[in-house]
N, C-alpha and C positions, 0 to 999 in steps of 0.2 A: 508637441506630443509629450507628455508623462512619461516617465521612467519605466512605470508598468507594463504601459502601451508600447512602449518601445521595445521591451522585452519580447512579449508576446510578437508582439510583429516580428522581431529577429528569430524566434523559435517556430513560427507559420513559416518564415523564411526560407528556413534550414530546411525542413520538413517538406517544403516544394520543392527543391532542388534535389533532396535526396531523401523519399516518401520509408527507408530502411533506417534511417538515422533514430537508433533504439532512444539515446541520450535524449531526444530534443524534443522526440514524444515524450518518452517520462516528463520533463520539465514542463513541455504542454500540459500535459496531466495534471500535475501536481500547484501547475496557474491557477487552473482550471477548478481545483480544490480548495486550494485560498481564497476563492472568492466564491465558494459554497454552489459553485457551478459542476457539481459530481457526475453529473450524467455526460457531460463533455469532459470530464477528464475520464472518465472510464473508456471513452473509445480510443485516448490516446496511448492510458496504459495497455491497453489490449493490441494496440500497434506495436507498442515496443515490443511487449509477449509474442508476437507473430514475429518479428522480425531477430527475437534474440529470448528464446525458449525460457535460458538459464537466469535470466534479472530478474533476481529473485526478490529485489525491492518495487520492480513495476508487478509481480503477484501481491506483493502484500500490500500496497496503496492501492488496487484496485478494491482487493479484500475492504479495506479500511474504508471506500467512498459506499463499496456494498453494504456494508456495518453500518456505518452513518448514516444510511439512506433505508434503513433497518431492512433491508434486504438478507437476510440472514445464511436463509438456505441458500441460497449462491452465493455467498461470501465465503462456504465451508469449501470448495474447490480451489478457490485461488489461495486461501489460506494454508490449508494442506501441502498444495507444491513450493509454494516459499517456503513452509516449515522443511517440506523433502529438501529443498536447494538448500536452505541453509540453516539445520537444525539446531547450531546455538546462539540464533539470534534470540535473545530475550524474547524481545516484544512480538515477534513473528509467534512464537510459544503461548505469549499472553492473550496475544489477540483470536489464536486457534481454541485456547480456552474460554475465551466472551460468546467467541461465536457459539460453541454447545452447551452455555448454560441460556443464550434466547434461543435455542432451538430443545431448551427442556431433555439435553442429553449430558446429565450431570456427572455418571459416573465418567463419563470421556473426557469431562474438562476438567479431573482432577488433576491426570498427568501433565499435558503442556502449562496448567498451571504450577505446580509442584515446580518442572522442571524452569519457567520462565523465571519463579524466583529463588532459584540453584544458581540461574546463571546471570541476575543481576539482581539482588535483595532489595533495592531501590527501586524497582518498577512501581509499585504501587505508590508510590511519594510521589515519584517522574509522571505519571499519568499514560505511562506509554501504553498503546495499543488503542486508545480508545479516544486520543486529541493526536489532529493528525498537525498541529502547532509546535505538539513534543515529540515528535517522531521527525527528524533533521536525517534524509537521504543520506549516506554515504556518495563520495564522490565516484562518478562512473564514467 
């Protein structure tokens, strides 16, 4: 079995033994994402969401698999409560701004823009918000 394989099989693992394990959804999720499989990772971030409100990183990698999969109007909800959870994350700011300028609501994505590069002037160089390659989870 592959490395990969193995992983995943250890994060199904965890995940059947104990179906509230927020961590090992997210990481299902985010497998699930690297290999441009979005629709399966969005039910495991929406797992850890049920099971742990405040991870404010499984809002905004959902947000992010919505974006990418230009789902846009539903991207503005989970985008918004990660921004509520944790409002000086850069990218969480950046990506609440992408999302209202494909939804043609300009004057709204001035602010979380403005502010995304107040609180990290290299966003736009880093690519964050919009490659979920450059966007590297915090440890949880």
């Amino acid at each position: 079995m592959g490395k990969h394989k193995e992983k995943l099989a250890s994060l199904k693992e965890a995940i059947r033994l104990d179906p509230k394990h927020s961590p090992a959804n997210f990481k299902l999720g985010l497998a699930h994402a690297a290999m441009n499989r979005h629709q399966e990772g969005m039910l495991y971030y929406k797992a850890a969401i049920k099971n742990e409100p405040n991870f404010s990183e499984a809002h905004y990698f959902l947000a992010l698999s919505l974006y990418i999969t230009k789902r846009y109007k539903e991207a503005t909800g989970p985008t918004r409560d990660a921004v509520k959870i944790a409002p000086k994350r850069a990218e969480y700011q950046y990506l609440l701004g992408l999302v209202n300028i494909k939804l043609g609501q300009y004057e709204k994505a001035i602010e979380p823009l403005e502010l995304a590069l107040k609180l990290n002037p290299h966003i736009l160089e880093e690519g964050k918000g919009t490659n979920p390659g450059n966007n590297k989870p915090t440890k949880h």
